[in-house]
NULOVO-883075 format. One record per residue (C-alpha): x, y, z; residue number from 1. Coordinates in pm, 1 decimal, padded with zeros to 6 digits, m for minus. Layout:
N
NODE | X | Y | Z | NUM
...
***
This chain:
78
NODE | 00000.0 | 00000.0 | 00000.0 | 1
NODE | 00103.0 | 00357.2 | m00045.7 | 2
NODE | 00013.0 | 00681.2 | 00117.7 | 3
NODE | m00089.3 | 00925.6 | m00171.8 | 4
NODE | m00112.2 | 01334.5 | m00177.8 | 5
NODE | m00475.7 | 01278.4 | m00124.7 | 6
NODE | m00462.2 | 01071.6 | 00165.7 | 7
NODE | m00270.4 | 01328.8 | 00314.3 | 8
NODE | m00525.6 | 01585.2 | 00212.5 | 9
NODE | m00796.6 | 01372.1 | 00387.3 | 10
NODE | m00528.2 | 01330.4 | 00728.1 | 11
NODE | m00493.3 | 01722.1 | 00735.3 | 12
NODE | m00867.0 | 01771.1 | 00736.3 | 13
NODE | m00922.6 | 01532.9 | 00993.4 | 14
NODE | m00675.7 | 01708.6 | 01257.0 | 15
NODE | m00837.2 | 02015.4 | 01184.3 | 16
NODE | m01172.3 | 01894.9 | 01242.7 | 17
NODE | m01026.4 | 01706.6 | 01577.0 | 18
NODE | m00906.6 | 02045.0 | 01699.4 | 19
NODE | m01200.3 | 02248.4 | 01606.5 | 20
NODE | m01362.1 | 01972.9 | 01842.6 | 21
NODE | m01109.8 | 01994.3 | 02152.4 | 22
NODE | m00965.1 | 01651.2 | 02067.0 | 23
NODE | m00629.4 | 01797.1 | 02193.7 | 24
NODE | m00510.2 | 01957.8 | 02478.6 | 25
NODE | m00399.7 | 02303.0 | 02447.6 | 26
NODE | m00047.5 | 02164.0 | 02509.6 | 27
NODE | m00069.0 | 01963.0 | 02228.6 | 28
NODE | m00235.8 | 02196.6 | 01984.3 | 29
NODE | 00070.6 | 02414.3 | 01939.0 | 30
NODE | 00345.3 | 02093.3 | 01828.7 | 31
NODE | 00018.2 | 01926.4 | 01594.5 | 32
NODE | m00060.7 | 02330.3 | 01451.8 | 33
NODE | 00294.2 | 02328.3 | 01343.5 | 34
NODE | 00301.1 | 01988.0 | 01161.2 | 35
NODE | m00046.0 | 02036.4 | 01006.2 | 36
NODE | 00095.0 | 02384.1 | 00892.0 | 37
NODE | 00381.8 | 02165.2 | 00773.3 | 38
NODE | 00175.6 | 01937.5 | 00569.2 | 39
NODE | m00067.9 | 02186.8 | 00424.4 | 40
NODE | 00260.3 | 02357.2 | 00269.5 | 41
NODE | 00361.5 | 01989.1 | 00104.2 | 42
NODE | 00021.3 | 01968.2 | 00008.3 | 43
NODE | 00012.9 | 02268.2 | m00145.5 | 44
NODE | 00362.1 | 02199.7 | m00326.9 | 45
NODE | 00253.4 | 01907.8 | m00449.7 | 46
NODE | m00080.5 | 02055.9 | m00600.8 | 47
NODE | 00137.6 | 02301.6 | m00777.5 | 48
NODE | 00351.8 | 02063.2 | m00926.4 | 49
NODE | 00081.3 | 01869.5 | m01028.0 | 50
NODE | m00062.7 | 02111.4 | m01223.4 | 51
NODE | 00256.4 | 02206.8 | m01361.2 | 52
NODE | 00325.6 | 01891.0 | m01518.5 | 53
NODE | m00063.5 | 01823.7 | m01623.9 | 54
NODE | m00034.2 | 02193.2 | m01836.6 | 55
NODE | 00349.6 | 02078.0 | m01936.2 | 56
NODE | 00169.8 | 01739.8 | m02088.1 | 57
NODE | m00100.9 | 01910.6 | m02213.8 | 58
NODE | 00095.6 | 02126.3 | m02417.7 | 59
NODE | 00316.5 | 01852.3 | m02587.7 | 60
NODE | m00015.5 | 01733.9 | m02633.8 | 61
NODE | m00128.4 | 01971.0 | m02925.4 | 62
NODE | m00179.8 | 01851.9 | m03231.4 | 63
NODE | 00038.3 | 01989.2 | m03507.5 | 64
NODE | m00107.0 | 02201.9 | m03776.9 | 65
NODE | m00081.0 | 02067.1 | m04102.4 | 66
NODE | 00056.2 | 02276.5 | m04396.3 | 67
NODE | m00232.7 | 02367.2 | m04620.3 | 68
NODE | m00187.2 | 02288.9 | m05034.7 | 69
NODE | m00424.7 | 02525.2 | m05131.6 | 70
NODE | m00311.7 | 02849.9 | m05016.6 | 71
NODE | m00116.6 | 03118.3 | m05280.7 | 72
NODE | 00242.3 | 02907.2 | m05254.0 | 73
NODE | 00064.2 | 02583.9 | m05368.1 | 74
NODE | 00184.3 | 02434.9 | m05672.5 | 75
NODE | m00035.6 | 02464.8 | m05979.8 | 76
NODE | m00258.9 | 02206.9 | m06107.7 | 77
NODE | m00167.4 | 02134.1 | m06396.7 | 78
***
């Protein structure tokens, strides 16, 4: 099995929700803030990249134009 970026999207949600909730003691909030802080950066990294690449594929992804044979530098018909 492997951990993936959105598995680690779904873990960052769930500590927020657990603090909104008081799951942690206020000694424990400030050490869990910083590695959810931590992780949201990664996350956010990640998504970036992501995108990057996707728009990086896309565009070797276009189809090339093909050259027209009836414009004025056509050869005649004969």
């Amino acid at each position: 099995m492997t951990m993936t970026v959105n598995d680690m999207s779904i873990l960052l949600a769930a500590v927020d929700i657990a603090i909104k909730r008081g799951a942690y003691s206020i000694l424990e909030v400030g050490a869990i803030g910083d590695c959810a802080a931590r992780l949201n950066e990664f996350l956010k990294a990640a998504n970036e990249q992501a995108q990057a690449a996707q728009a990086e594929q896309q565009a070797g992804e276009q189809p090339a134009q093909p050259e027209s044979t009836d414009g004025p530098d056509a050869p005649a018909a004969a």
